[in-house]
Biopython code that builds the backbone (N, CA, C, O; Angstrom):
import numpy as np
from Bio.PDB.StructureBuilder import StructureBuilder

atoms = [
    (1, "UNK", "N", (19.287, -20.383, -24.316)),
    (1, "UNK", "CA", (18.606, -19.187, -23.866)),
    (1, "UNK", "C", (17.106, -19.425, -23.733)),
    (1, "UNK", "O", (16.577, -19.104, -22.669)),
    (2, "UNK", "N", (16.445, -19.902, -24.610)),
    (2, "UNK", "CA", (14.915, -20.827, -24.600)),
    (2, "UNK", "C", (14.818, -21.363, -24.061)),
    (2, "UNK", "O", (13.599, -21.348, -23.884)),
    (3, "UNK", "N", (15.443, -22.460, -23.087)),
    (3, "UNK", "CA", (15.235, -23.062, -21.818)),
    (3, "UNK", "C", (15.494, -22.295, -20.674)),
    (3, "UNK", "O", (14.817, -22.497, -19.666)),
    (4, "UNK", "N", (16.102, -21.709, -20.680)),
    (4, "UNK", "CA", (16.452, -20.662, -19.228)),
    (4, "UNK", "C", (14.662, -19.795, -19.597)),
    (4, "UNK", "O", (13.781, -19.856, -18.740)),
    (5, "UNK", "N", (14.516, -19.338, -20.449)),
    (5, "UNK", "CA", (13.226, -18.641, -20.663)),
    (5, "UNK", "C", (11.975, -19.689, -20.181)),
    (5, "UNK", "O", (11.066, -19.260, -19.469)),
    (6, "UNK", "N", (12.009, -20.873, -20.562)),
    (6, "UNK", "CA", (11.141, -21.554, -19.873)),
    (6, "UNK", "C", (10.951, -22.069, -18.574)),
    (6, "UNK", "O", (9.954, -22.401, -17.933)),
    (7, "UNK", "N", (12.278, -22.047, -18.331)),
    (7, "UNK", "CA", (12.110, -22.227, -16.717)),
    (7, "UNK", "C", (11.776, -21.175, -15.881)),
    (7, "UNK", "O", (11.124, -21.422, -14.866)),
    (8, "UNK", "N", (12.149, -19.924, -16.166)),
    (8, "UNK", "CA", (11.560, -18.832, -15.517)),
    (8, "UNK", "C", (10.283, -19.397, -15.374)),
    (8, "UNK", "O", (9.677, -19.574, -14.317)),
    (9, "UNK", "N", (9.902, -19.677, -16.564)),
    (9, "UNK", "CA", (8.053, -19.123, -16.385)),
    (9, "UNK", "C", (7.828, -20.389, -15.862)),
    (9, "UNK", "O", (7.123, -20.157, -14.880)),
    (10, "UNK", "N", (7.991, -21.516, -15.921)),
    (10, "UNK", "CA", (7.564, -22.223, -14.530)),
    (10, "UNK", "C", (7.660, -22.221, -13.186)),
    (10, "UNK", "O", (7.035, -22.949, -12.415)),
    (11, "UNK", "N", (8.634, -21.201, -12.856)),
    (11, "UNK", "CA", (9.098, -20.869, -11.389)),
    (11, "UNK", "C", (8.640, -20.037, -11.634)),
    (11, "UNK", "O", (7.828, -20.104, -10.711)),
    (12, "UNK", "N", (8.327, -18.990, -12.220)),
    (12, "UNK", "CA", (7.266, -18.069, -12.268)),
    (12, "UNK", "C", (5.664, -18.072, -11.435)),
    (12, "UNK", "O", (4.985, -17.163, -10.958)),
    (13, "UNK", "N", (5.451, -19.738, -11.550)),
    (13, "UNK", "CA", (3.770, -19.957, -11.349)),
    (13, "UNK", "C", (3.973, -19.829, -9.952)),
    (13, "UNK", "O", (2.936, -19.698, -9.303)),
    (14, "UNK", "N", (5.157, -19.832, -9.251)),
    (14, "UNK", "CA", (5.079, -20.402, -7.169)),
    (14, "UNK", "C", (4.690, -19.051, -7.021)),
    (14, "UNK", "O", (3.870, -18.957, -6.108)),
    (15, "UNK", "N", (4.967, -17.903, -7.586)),
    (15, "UNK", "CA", (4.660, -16.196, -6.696)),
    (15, "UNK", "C", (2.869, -15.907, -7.319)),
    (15, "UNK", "O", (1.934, -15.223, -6.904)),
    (16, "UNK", "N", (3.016, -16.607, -8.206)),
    (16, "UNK", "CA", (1.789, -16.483, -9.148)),
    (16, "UNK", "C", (0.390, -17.029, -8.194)),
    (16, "UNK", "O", (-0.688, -16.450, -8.067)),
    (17, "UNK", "N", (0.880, -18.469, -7.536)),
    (17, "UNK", "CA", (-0.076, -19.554, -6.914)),
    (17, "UNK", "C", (-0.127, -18.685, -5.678)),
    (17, "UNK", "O", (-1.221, -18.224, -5.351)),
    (18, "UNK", "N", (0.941, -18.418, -4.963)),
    (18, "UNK", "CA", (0.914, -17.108, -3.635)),
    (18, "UNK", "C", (-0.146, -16.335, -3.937)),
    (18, "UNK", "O", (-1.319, -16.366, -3.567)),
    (19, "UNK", "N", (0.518, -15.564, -4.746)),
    (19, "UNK", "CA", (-0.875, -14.284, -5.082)),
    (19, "UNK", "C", (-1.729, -14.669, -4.912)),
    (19, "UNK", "O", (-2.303, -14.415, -3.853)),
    (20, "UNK", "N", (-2.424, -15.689, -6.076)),
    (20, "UNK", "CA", (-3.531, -16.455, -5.959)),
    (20, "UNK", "C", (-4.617, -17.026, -4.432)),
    (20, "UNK", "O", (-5.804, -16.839, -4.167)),
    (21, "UNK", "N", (-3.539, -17.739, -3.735)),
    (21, "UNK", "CA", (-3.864, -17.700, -2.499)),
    (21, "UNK", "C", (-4.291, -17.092, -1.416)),
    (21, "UNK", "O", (-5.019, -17.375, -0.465)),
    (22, "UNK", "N", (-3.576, -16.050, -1.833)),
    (22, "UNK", "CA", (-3.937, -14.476, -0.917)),
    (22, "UNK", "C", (-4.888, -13.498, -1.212)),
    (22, "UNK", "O", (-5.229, -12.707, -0.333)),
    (23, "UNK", "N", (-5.335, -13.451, -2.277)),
    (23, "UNK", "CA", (-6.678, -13.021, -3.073)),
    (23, "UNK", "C", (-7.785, -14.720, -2.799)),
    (23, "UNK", "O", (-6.930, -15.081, -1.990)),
    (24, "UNK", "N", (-8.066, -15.046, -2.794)),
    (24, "UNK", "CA", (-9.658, -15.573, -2.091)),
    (24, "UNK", "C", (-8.939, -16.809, -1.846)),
    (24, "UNK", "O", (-8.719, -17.776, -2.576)),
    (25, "UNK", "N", (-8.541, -16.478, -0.313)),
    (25, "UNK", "CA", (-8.475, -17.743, 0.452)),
    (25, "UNK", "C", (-9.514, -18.403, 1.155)),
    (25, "UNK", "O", (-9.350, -19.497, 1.697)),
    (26, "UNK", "N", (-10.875, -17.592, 1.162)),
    (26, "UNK", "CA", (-12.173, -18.546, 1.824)),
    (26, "UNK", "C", (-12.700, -19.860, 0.309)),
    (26, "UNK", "O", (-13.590, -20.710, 0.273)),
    (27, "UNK", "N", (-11.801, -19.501, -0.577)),
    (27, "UNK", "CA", (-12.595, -19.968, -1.832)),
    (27, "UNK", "C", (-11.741, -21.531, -1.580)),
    (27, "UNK", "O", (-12.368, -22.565, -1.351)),
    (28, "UNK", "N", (-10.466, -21.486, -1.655)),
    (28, "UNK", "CA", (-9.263, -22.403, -1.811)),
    (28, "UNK", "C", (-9.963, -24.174, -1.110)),
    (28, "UNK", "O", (-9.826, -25.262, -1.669)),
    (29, "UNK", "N", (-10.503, -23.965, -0.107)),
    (29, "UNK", "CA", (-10.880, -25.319, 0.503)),
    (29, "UNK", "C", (-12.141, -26.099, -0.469)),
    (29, "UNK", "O", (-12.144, -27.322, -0.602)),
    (30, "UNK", "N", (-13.114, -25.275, -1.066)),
    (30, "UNK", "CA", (-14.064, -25.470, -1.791)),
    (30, "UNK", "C", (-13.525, -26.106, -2.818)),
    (30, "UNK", "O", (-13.929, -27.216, -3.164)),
    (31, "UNK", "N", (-12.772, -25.618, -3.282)),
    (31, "UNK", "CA", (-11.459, -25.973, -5.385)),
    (31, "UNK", "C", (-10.932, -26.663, -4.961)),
    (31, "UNK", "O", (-10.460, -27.181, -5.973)),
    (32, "UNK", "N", (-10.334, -27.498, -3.739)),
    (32, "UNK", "CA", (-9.257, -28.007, -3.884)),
    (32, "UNK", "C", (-9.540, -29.385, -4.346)),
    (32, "UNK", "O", (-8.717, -29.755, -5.184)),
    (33, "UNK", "N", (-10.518, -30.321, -4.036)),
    (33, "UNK", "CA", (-11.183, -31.062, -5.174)),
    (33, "UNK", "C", (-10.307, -30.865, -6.592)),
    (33, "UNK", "O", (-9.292, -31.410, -7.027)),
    (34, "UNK", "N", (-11.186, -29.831, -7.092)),
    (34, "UNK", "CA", (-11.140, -29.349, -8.644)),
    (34, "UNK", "C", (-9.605, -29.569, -9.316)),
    (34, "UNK", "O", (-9.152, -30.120, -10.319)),
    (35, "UNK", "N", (-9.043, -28.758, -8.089)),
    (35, "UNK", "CA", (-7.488, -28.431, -8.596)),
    (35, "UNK", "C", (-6.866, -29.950, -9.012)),
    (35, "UNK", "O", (-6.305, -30.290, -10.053)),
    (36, "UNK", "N", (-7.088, -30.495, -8.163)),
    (36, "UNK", "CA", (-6.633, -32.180, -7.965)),
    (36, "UNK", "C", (-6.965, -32.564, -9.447)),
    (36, "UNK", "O", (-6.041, -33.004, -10.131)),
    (37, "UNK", "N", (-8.380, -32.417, -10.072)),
    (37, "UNK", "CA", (-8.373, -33.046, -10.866)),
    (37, "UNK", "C", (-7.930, -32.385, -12.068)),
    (37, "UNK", "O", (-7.685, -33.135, -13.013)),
    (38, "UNK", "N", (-7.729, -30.808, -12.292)),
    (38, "UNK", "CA", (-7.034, -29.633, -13.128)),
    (38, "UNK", "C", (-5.716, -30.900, -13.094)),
    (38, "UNK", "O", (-5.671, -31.902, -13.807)),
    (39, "UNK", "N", (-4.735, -30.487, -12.057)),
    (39, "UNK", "CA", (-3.453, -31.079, -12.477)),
    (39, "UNK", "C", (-3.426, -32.684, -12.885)),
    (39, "UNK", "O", (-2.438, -33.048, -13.523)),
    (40, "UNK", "N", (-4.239, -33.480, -12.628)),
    (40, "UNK", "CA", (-4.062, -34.670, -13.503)),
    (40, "UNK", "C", (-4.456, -34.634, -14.935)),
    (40, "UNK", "O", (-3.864, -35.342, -15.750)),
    (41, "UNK", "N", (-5.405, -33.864, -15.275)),
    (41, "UNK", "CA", (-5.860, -33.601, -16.373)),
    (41, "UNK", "C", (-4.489, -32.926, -17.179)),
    (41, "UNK", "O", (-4.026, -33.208, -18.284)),
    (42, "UNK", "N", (-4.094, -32.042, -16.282)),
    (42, "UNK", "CA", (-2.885, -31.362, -17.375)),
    (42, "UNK", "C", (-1.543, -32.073, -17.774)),
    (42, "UNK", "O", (-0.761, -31.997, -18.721)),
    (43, "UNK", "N", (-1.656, -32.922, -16.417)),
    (43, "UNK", "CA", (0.030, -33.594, -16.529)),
    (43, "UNK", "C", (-0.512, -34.947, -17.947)),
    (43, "UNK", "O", (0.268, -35.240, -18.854)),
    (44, "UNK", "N", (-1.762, -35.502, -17.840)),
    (44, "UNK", "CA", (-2.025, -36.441, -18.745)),
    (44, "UNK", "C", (-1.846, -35.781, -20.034)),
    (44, "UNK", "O", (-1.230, -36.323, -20.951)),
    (45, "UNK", "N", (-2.390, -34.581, -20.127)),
    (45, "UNK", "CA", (-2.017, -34.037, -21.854)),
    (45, "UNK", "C", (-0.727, -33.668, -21.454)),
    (45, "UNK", "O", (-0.278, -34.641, -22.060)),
    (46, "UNK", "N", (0.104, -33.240, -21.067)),
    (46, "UNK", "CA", (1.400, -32.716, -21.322)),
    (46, "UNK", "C", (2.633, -34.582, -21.945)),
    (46, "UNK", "O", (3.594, -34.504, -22.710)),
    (47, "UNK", "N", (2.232, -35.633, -21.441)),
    (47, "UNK", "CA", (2.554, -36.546, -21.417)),
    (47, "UNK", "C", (1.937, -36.633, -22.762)),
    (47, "UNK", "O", (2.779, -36.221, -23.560)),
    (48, "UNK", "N", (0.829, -36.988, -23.390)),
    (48, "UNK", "CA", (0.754, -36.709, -24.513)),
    (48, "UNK", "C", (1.278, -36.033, -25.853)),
    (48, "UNK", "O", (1.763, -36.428, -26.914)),
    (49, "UNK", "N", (0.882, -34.617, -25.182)),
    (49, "UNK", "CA", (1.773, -33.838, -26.434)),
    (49, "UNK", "C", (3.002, -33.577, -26.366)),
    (49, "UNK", "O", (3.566, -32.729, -27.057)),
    (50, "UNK", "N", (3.712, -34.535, -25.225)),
    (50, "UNK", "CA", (5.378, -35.026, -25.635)),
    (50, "UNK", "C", (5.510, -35.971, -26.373)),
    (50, "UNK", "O", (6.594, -36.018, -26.957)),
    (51, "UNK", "N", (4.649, -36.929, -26.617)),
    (51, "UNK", "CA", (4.630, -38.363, -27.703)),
    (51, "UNK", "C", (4.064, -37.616, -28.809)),
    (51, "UNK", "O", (3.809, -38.528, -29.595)),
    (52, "UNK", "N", (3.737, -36.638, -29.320)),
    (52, "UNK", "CA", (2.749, -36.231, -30.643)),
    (52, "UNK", "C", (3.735, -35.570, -31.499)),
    (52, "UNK", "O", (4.919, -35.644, -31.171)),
    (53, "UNK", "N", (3.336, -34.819, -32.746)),
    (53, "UNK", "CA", (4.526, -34.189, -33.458)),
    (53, "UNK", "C", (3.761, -32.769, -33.923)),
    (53, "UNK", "O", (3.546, -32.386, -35.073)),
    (54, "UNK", "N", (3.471, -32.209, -32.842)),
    (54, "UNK", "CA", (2.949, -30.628, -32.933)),
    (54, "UNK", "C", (4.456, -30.167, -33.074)),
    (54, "UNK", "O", (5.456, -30.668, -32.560)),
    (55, "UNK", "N", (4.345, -29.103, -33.892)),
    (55, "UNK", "CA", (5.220, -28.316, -34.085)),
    (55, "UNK", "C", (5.613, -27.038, -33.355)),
    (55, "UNK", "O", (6.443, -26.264, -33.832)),
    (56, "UNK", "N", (4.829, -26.771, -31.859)),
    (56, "UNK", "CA", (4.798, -26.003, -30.735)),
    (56, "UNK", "C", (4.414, -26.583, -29.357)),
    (56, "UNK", "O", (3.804, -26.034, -28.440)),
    (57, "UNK", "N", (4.999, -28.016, -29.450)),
    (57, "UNK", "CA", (4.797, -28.853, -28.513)),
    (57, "UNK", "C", (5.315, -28.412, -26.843)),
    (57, "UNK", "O", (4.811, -28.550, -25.728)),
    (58, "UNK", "N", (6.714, -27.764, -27.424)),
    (58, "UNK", "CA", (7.401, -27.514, -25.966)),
    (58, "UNK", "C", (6.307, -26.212, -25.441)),
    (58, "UNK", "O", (5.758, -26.317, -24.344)),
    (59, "UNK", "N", (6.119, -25.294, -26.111)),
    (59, "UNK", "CA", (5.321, -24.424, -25.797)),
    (59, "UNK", "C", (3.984, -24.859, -24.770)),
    (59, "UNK", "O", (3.733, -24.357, -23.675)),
    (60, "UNK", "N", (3.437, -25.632, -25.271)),
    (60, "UNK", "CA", (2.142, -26.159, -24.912)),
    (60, "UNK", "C", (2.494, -26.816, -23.682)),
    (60, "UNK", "O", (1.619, -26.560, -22.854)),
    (61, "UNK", "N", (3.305, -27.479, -23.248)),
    (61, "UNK", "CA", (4.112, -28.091, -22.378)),
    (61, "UNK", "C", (4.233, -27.206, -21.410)),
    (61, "UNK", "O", (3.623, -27.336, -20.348)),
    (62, "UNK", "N", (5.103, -26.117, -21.684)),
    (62, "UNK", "CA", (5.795, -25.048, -20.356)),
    (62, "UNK", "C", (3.770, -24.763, -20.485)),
    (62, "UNK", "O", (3.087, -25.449, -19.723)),
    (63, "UNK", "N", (3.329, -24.163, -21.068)),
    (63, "UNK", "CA", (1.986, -23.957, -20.359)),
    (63, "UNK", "C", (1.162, -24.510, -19.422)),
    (63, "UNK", "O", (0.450, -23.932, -18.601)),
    (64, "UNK", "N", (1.366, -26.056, -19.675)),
    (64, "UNK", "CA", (0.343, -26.931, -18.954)),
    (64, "UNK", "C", (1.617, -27.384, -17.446)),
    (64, "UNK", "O", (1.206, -27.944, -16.429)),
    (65, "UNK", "N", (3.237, -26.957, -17.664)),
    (65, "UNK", "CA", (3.249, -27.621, -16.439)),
    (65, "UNK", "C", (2.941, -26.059, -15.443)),
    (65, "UNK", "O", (2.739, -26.213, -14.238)),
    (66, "UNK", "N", (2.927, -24.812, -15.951)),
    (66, "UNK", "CA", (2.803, -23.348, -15.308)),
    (66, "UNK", "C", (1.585, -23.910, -14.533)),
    (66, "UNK", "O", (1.743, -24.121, -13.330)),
    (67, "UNK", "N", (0.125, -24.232, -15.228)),
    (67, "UNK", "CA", (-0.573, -24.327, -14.791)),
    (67, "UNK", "C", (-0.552, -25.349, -13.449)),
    (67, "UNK", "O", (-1.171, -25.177, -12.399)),
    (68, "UNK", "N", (0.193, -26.275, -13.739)),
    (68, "UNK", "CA", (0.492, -27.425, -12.885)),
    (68, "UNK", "C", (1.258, -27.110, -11.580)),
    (68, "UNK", "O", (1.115, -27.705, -10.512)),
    (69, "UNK", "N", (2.061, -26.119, -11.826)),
    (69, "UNK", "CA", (2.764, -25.684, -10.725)),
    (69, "UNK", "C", (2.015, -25.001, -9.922)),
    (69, "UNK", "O", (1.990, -25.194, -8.706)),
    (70, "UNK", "N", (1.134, -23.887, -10.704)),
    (70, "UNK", "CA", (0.069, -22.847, -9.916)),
    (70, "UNK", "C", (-1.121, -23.894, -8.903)),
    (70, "UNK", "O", (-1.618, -23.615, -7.812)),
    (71, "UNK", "N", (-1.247, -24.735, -9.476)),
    (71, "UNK", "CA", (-2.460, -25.194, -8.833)),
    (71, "UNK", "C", (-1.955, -26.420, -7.321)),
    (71, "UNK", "O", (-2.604, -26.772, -6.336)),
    (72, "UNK", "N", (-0.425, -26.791, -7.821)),
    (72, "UNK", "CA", (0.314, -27.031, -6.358)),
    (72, "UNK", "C", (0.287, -26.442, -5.521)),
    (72, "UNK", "O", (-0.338, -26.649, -4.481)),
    (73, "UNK", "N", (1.184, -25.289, -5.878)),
    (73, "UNK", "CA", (0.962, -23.828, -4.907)),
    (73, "UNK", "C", (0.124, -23.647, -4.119)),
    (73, "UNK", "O", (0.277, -23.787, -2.905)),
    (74, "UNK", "N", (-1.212, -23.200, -4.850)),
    (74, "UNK", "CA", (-2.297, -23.261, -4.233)),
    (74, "UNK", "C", (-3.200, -24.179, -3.102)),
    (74, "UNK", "O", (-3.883, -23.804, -2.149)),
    (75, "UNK", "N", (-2.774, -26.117, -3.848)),
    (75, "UNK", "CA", (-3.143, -26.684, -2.346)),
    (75, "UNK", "C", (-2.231, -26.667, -1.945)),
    (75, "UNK", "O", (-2.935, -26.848, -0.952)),
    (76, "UNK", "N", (-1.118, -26.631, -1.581)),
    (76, "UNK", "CA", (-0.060, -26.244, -0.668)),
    (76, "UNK", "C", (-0.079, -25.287, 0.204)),
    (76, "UNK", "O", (0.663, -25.300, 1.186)),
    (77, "UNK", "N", (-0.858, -24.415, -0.022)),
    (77, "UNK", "CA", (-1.342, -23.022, 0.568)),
    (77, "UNK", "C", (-2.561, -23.480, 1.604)),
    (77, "UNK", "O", (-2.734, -22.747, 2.578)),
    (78, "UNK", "N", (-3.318, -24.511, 1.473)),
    (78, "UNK", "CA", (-4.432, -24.424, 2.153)),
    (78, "UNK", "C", (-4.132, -26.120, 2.995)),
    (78, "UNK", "O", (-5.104, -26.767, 3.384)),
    (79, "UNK", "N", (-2.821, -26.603, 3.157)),
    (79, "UNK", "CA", (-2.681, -27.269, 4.052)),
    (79, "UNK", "C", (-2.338, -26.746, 5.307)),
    (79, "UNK", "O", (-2.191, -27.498, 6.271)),
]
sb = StructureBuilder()
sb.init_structure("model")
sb.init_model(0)
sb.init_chain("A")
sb.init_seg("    ")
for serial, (resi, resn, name, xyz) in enumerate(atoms, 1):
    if name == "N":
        sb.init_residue(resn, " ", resi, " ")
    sb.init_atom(name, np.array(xyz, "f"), 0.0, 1.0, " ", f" {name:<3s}", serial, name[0])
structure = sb.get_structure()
């Protein structure tokens, strides 16, 4: 049931990154730089705090790939 809950919320981030897109799309070409380096930054800690022994690891995880998904979305949006 905790994995079905986490996957929501990562398929959650694609309507999330939409929105996003559609609220300041003159901004999107400026960030997209940024974003690039947001999602390497996140996927490198998520790869991390899968090798570590936090005791809310998966948590931290579905967070950083949400973010990871949102910020796809988004350059995906401005190709």
């Amino acid at each position: 049931m905790v994995v079905l809950i986490y996957i929501i919320i990562i398929l959650l981030a694609i309507p999330t990154g939409l929105f996003l897109a559609k609220l300041c799309e003159e901004e999107l070409n400026d960030w997209k730089l940024r974003f690039k380096i947001m999602i390497i930054i996140s996927f490198i800690l998520s790869i991390g705090i899968y090798f570590s022994s936090l005791e809310y690891k998966i948590s931290i995880m579905v967070s950083l790939l949400f973010i990871i998904m949102t910020l796809l979305t988004l350059i995906k949006k401005t190709l």
